[in-house]
KEBA-892157 format. One record per atom (N, C-alpha, C): x negated, y, z. Coordinates in steps of 0.05 Angstrom, whole numbers, plus 5000, padded with zeros to 4 digits. Layout:
XYZ;...
//
This chain:
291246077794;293746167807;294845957825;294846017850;296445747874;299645757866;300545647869;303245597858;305145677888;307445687880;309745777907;309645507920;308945227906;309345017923;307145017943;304745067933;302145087944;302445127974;303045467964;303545717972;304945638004;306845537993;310245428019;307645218036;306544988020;304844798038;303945018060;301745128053;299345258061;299345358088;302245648083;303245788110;305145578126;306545348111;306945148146;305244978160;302844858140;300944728164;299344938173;298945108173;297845468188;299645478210;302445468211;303645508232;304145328254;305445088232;305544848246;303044748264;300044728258;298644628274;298144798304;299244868305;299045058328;299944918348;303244788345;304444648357;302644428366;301344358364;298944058366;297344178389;296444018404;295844118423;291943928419;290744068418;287743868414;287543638428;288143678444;288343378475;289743228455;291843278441;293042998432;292942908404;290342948397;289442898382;286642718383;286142508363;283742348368;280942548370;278542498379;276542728382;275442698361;274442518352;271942438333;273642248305;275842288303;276442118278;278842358270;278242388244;280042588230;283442538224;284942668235;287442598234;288742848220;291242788220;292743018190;292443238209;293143508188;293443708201;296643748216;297443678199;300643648208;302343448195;304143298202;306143228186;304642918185;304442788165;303942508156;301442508142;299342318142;297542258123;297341968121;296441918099;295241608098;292741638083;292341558048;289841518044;288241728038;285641558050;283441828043;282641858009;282442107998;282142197970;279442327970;278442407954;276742607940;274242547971;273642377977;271142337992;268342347979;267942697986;265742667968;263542827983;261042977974;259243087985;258343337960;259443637975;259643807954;259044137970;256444257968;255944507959;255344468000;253444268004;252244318040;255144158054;256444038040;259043958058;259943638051;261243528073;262143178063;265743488058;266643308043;269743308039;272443088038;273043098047;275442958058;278443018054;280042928029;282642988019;283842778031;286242778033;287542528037;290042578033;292342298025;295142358024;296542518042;298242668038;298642908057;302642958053;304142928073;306943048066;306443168099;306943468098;305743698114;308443678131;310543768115;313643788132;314743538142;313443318146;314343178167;312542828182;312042768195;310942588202;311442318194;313042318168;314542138153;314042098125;312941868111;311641968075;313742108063;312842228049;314242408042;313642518004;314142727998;312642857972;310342907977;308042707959;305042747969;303142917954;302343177985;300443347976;297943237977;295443417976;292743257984;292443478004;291543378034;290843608054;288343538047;285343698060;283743778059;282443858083;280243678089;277843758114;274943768100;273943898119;269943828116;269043748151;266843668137;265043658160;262943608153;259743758172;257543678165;255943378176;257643298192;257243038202;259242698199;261242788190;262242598186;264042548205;264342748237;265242708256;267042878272;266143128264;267443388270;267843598242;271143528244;272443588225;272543908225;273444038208;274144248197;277244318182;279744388186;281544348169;281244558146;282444518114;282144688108;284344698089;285444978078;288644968067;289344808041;291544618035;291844398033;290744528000;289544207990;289044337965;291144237940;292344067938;293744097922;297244047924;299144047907;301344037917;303443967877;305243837894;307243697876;308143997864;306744057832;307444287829;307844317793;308044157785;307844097745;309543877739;309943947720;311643707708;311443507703;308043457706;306643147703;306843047727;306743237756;306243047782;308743197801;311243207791;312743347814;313143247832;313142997833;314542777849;311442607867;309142707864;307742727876;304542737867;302542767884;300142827874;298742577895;299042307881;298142087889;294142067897;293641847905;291041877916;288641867887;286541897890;284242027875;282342117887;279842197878;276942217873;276142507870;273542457873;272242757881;268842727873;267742817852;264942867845;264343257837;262143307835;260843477831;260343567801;260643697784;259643717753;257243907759;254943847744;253043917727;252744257741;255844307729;255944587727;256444797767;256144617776;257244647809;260044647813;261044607794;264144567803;265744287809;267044307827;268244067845;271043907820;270443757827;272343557806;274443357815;276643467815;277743137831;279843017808;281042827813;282042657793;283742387808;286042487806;288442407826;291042267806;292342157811;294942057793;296642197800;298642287777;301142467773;302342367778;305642367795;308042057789;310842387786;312942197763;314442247757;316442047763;318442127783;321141837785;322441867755;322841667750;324441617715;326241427732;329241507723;331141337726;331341127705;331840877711;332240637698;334840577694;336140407668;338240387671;339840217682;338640097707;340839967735;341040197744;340440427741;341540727757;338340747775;336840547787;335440607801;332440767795;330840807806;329040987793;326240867800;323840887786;321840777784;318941047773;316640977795;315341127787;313541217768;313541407749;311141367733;309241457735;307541347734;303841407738;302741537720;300541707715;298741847701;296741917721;294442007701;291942067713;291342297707;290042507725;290042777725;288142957737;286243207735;284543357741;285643567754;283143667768;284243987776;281243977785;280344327772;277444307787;277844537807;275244637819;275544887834;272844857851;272645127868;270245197881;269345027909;271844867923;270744637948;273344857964;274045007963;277145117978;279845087958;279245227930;281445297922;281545107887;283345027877;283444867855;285244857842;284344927810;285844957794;287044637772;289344687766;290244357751;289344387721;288044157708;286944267681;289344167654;289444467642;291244497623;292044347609;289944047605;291543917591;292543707603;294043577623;293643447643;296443297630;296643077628;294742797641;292942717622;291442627634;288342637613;288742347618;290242077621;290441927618;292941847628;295341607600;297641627617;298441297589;300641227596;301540877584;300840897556;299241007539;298041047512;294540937522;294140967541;290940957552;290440627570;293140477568;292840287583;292639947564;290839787577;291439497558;293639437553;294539227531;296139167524;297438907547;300939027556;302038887573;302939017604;299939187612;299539337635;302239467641;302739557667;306239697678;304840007674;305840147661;306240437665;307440617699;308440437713;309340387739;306340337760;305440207757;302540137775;300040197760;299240437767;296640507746;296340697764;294640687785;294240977808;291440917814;290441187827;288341127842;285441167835;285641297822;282341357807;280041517820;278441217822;275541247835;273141337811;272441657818;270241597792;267541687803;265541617785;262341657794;261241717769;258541857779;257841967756;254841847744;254341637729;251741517723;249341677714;247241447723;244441637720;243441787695;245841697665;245041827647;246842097644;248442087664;249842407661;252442337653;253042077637;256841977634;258241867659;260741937653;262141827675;263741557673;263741467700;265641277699;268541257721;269941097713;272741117730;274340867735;274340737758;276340507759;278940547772;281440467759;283840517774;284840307773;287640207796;287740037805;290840057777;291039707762;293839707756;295039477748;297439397736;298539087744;298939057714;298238857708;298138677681;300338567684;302038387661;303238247657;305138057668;303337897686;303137647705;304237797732;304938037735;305638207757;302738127782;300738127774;299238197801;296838377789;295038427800;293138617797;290938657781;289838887769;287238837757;286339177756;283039107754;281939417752;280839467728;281839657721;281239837696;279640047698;277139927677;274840247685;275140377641;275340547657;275040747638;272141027638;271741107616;268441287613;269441517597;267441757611;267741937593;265042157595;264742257569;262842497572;262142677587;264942777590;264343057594;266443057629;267642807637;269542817664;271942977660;272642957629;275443107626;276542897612;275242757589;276042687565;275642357568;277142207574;277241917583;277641757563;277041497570;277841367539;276641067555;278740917560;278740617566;276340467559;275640267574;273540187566;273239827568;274439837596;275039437593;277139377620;277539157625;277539097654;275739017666;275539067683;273339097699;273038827714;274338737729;276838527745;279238437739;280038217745;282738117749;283237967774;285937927775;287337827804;287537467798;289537557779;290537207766;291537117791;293137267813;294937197828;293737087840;290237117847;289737017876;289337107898;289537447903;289637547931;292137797917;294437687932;296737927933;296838017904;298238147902;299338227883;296938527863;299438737865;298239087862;295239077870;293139077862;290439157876;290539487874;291439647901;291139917899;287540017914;287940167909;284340427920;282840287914;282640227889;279740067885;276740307886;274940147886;272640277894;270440117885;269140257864;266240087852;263540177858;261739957862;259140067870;256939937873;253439977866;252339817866;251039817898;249939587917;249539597947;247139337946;244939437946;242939157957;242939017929;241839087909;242238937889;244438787870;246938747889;249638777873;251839007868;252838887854;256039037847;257738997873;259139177878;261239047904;264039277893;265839137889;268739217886;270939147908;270939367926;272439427945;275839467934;278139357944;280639437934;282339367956;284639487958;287539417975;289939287965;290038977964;291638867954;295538907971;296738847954;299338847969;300038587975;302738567986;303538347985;302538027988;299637998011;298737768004;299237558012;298137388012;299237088032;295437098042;297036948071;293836778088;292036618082;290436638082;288436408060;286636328088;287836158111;286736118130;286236388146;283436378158;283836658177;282936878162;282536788140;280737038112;282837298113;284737188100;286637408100;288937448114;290837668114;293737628126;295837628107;298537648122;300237708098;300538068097;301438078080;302338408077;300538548056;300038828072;298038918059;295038908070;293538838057;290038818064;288338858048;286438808047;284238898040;282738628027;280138748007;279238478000;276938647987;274438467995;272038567972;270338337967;269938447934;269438267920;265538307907;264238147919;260738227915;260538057892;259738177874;257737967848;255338127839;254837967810;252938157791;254038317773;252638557771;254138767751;251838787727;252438707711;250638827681;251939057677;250439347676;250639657666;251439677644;249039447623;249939407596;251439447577;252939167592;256239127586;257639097604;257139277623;259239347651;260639187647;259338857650;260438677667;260138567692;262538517705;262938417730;263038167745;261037987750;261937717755;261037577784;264437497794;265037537818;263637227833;261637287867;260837087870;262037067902;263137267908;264037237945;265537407949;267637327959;269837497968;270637477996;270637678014;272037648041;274437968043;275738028066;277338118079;274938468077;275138628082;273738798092;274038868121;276738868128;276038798157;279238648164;278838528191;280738378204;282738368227;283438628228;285238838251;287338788237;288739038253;291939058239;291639258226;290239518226;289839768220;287539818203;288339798180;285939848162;287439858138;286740048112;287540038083;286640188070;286440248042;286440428020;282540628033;280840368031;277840508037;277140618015;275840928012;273740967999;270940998010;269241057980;265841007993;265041287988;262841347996;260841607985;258341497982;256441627976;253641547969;253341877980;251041908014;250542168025;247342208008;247642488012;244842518007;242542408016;242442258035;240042108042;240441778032;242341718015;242341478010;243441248015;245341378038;247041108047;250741078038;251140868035;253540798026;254940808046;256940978046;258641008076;261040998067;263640828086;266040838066;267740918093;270341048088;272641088106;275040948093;276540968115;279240848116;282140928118;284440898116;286141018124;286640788157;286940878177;286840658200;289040628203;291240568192;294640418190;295540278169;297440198170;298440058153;299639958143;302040008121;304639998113;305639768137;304839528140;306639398138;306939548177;305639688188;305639748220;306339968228;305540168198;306640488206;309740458214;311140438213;314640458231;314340468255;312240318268;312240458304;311440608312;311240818296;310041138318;313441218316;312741428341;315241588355;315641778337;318241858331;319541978309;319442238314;318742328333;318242628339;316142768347;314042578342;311042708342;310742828308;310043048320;308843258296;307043248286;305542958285;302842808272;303242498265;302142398248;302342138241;299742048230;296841858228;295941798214;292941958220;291241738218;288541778223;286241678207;283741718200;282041558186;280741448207;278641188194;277041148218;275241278215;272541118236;270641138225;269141198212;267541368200;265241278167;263840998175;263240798162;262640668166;259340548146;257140508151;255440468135;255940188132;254840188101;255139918093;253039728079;252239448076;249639378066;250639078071;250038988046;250038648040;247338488053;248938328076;246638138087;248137788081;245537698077;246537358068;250037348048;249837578026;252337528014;254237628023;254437808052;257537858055;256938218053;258538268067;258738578072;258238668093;257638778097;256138868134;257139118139;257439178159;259339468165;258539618191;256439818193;255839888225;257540188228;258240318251;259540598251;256340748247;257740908227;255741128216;253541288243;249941298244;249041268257;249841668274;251041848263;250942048269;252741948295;253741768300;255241778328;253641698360;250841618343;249841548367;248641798379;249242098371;248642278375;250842368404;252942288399;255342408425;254542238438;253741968448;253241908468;251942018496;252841978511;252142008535;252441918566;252041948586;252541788606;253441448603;250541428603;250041088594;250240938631;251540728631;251640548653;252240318632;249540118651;249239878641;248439738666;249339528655;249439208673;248138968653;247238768667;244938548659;245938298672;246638148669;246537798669;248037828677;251337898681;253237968691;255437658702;255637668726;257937358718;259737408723;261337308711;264137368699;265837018699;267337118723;269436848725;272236938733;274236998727;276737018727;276437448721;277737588743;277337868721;275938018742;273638208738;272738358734;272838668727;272738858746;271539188746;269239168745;267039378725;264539478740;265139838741;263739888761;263640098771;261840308742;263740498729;263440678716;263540618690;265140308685;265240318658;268640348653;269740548646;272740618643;272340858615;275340908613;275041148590;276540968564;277441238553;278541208524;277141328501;275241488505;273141658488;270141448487;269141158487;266541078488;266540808477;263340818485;262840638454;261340518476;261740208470;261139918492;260039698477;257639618487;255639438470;256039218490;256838958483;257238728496;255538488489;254438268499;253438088494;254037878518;255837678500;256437388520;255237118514;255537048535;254136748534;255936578560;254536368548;256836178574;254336138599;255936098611;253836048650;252335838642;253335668631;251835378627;251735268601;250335238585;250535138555;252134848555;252034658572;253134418575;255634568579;256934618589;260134788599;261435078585;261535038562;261635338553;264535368561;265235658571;267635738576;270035728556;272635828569;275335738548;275535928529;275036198550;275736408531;274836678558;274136918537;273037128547;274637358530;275137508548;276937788544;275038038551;276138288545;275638538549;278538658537;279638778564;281238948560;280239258563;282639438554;281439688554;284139938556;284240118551;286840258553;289040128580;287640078596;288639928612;290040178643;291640068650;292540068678;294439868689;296040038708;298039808723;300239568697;301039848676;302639818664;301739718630;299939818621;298339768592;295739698590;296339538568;292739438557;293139398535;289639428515;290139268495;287839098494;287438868490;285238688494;283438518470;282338358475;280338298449;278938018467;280437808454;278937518465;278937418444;276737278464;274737038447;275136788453;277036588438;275936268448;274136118430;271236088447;269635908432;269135758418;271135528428;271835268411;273635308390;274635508386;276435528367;275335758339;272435838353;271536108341;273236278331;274936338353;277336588346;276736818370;276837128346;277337318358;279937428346;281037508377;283437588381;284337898386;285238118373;285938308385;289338308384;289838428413;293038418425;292938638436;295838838426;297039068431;299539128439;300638828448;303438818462;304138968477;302239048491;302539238520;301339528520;300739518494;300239888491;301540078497;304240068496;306340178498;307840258476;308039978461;310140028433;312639948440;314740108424;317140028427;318739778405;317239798386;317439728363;315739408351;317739208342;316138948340;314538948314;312939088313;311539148288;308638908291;306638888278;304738728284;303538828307;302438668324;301438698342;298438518359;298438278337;295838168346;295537998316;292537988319;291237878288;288637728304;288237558279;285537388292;283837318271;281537238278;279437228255;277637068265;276536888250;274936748259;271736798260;269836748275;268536868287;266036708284;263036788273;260936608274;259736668305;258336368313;257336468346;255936228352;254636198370;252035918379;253535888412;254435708406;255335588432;256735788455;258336008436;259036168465;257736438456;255936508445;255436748448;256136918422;255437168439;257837298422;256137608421;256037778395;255638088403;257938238390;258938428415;261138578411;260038908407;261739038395;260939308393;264139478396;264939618408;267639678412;267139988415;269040138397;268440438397;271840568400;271040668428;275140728424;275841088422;277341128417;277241398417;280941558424;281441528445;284241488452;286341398444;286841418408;288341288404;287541068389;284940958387;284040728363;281540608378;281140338371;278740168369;277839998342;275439978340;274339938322;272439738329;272639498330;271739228342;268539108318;266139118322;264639088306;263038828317;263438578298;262738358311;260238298310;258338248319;255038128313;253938278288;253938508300;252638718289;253538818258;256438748255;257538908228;258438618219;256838408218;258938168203;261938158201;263338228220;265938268209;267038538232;268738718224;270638808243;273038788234;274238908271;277438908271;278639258291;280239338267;280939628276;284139528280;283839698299;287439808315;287440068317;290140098316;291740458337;292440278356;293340518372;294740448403;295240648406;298040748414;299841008424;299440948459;297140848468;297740868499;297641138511;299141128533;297741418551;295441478553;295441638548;291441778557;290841668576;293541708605;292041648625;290841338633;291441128615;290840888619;287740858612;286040838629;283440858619;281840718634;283340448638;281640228649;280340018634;277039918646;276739768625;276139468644;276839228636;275838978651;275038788634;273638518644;272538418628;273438078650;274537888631;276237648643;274737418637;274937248649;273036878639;275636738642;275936528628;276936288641;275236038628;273536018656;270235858660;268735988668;266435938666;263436208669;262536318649;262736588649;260336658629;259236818643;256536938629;255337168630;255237388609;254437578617;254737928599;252638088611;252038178579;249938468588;252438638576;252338798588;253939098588;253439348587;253539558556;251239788562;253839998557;255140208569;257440378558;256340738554;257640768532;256641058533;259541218531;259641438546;262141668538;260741798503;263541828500;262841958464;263742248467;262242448472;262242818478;262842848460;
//
């Protein structure tokens, strides 16, 4: 039975998306149907289809009471919307139907597994949320909540843990047919730790260890955690809050962090040998992964980010985008990250340039656009003289840009969005430090009107942005200050 809350969702993003006009919307990266989204949920692969849930408040472009909207696609690229699937509707989750997971049972039926929150007033008067963990299965459209719900709630947690921070449940289903589940929640010491919990049958849970701890050294809350084995390790993906800079590794606020070790199955233990950023933009949070039928580990993102969402315009009837899918694979210990290969399919109208020199700024003829994907490779004119610093702007005209420099000597890459056309002093440029041989450099830049997605020497590190520029700004140049040289290959993305 869909409930009247459902029900009320369902027929306003039906109406409401109408108002949306396709042009103003990203082409190839899935954005809400209406109203507000942030993290992606239930990313899974079910019955010929990828699926794609994500945080959802429908009636307004502002967080709100969180439903889960609902897309497919058979590529990863061209979405499908489909009517929202669940909604703040029980006594366990009125107050919202927080982010969660998505597998398949045995039996062909779709499974997801999301956190319930209940505001409980406290007695300073103020109110605080409570967490539980919760099911609803159904056919891949429509889903029912299971009767006994919460199938995990502050009776199911270690001793000390906040009944307050316990969200987010990532589960997978092992090769002997049991399941497992890690959710993100805060111990004692007020900072983070992951809790995996197992069960038979994907109804019936029952704690099992910690998985991880923080011990207060990246941020606080570790939310969207995400477990998995890649290239012979364990890799535990999470979204820390609140962090401090640990040099150019991390930023403050909210970010990201993944953690590669060895995993014994055994005794599903975890022991941590390398940790970096997952990526190094302003726009990035709350990733999940899938495992596609052919074998590859592909993860998405929500592409914003508490501490930046306040600068969109208050009267757009949309808010919030994922990136990318992104494939993933451990080289020399870190994390490697390429855009998922189905995009090299839209390419088209390729113009390329070869030994290019580049001394103060630069047009080439036919490389412009807000829809394309640009393969760069720099080097300095002279190895004795390597240049100061090398740019590529883009979203460009008389009046906006957003740009992406490199100074050598400093092995810093820079992306700057001052001039996008924000009104708002929200973040606007981040930097990361950068491996390179005297100057050279491989760029990979995929924009899609309102976002770039900066992929450095072939996945070793990226850096994602939004940009609210005009469409019509769709210039691209490329700056020295010194000599360099550039090969340049650009494709439009159809």
């Amino acid at each position: 039975m869909t409930s009247q809350t459902l029900r009320e969702a369902r027929t306003y993003e039906e109406a409401s998306e109408k108002f949306i006009k396709k042009e103003e919307r990203p082409d190839f990266h899935l954005s809400t149907r209406t109203g507000w989204l942030n993290d992606p949920n239930g990313f899974s692969y079910y019955n010929g289809e990828y699926h794609l849930f994500y945080q959802y408040h429908p009636y307004d472009s502002h967080w709100g009471p969180m439903h889960w909207g609902h897309a497919v696609s058979k590529d990863l690229l061209h979405w499908e919307y489909l009517p929202a699937a669940l909604a703040p509707d029980e006594f366990y989750d009125r107050d919202g139907c927080f982010s969660g997971s998505a597998i398949e049972l045995p039996d062909g039926r779709h499974l997801l597994m999301y956190t319930g929150v209940i505001k409980e007033r406290q007695k300073n008067g103020g109110f605080c949320e409570v967490q539980t963990q919760c099911m609803a299965v159904g056919d891949g459209r429509d889903y029912e909540k299971y009767e006994n719900n919460p199938v995990l709630d502050e009776n199911d947690l270690p001793e000390g843990s906040s009944r307050f921070d316990f969200r987010d449940p990532k589960m997978w289903r092992k090769e002997d047919g049991t399941y497992c589940c890690v959710i993100g929640s805060r111990p004692a010491d007020g900072s983070g730790q992951i809790l995996l919990y197992t069960s038979e049958d994907g109804f019936h849970w029952s704690f099992k260890k910690i998985l991880a701890t923080n011990n207060n050294r990246f941020g606080k809350m570790w939310e969207c955690p995400d477990f998995f084995k890649l290239d012979g390790k364990g890799v535990l993906l999470t979204s820390p809050q609140d962090m401090l800079p640990q040099g150019f590794e991390y930023h403050n606020g909210n970010g990201t962090l993944c953690l590669i070790g060895d995993y014994d199955e055994e005794t599903d233990t975890f022991t941590e040998e390398h940790n970096q950023s997952i990526d190094y933009g302003i726009d990035f949070y709350a990733t999940q992964t899938i495992l596609t039928p052919d074998g590859r580990r592909v993860m998405i993102a929500w592409m914003q980010n508490w501490d930046t969402c306040g600068g969109h315009v208050q009267d757009n009837l949309w808010f919030g985008q994922m990136t990318l899918p992104r494939e993933l694979f451990i080289k020399n210990g870190r994390l490697y990250q390429k855009p998922i290969r189905e995009l090299e399919d839209m390419r088209s109208g390729k113009v390329e340039y070869k030994d290019v020199h580049v001394i103060d700024t630069i047009h080439l003829e036919g490389i412009k656009g807000r829809k394309v994907d640009i393969e760069l490779s720099i080097a300095p004119e002279d190895d004795q003289d390597v240049y100061h610093k090398f740019s590529i702007r883009f979203a460009q005209n008389a009046q906006y840009q957003t740009s992406v420099s490199f100074r050598p000597k400093e092995s810093v890459l820079k992306i700057d969005r001052k001039f996008s056309g924000s009104r708002r002093a929200v973040i606007h440029q981040r930097r990361s430090k950068v491996h390179h041989e005297n100057g050279r450099l491989k760029l990979r830049l995929i924009l899609d009107l309102y976002s770039v997605e900066i992929f450095v020497n072939d996945g070793e590190q990226t850096m994602t942005a939004t940009m609210f520029t005009d469409r019509e700004a769709d210039g691209i140049s490329f700056c020295a200050d010194g000599a360099a040289r550039m090969d340049v290959v650009k494709y439009d993305l159809v």
